[in-house]
C-alpha positions as CSV (number, residue, x, y, z in Angstrom):
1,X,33.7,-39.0,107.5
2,X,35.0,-41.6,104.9
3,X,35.8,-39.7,101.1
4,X,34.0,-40.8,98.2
5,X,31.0,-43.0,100.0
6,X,28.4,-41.2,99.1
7,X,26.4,-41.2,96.1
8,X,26.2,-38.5,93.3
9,X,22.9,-36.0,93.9
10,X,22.2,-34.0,91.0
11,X,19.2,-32.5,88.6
12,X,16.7,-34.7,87.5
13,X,13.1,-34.7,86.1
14,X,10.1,-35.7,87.1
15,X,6.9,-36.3,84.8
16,X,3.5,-36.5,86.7
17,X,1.1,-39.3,85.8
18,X,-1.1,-35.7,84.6
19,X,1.5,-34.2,82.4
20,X,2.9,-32.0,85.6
21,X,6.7,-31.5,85.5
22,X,9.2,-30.5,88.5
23,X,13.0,-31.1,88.5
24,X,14.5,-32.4,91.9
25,X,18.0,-33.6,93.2
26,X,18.2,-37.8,93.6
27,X,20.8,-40.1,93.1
28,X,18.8,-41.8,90.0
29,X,20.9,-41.3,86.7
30,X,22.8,-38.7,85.7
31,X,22.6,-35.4,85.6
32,X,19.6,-34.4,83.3
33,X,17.9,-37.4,83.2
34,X,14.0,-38.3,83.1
35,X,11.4,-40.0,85.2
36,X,8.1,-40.7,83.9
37,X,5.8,-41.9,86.6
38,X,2.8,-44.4,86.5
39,X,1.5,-44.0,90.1
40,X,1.5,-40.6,91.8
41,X,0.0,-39.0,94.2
42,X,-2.6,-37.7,92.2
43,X,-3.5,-41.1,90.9
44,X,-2.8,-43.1,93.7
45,X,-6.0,-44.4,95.6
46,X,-3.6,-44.3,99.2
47,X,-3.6,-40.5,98.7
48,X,-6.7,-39.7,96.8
49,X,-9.2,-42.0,99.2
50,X,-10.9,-43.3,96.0
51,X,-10.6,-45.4,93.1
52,X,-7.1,-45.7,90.9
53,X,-7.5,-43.4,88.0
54,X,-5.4,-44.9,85.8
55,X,-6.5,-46.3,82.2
56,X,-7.4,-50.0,81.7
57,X,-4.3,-50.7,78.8
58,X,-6.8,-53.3,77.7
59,X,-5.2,-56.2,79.7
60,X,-8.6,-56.5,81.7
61,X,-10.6,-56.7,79.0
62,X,-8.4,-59.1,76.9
63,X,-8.6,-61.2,79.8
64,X,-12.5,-61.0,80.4
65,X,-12.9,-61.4,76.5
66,X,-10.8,-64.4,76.3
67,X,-11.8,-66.0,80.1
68,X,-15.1,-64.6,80.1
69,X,-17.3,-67.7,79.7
70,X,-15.0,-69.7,82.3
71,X,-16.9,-72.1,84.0
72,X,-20.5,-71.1,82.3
């Protein structure tokens, strides 16, 4: 095997869409670092079979408010 062609794994932690935390070894970072995630399995519709639980930020409804009456 070649020396030094492989990448760094250490700790790093991992912030659930619902607050759950877990630490885990990746490449990502440095040693201590955080990842917060957006999608996860327990929000994601391709695991959960249902509808994306996320919250609407207000983009959608900026856009409906503003584009609403389109074409009326």
């Amino acid at each position: 095997m070649k020396k030094d062609i492989h990448p760094d794994y250490h700790m790093i932690t991992v912030t659930m869409t619902d607050g759950t935390v877990f630490q885990t070894r990746s490449t990502y970072g440095k040693e201590g670092d955080s990842i917060n995630l957006d999608i996860d399995p327990a929000s994601h519709p391709a695991w959960t079979g249902g509808p994306q639980k996320l919250q609407d930020k207000g983009r959608v409804s900026q856009f409906n408010k503003k584009f609403g009456n389109f074409g009326i």
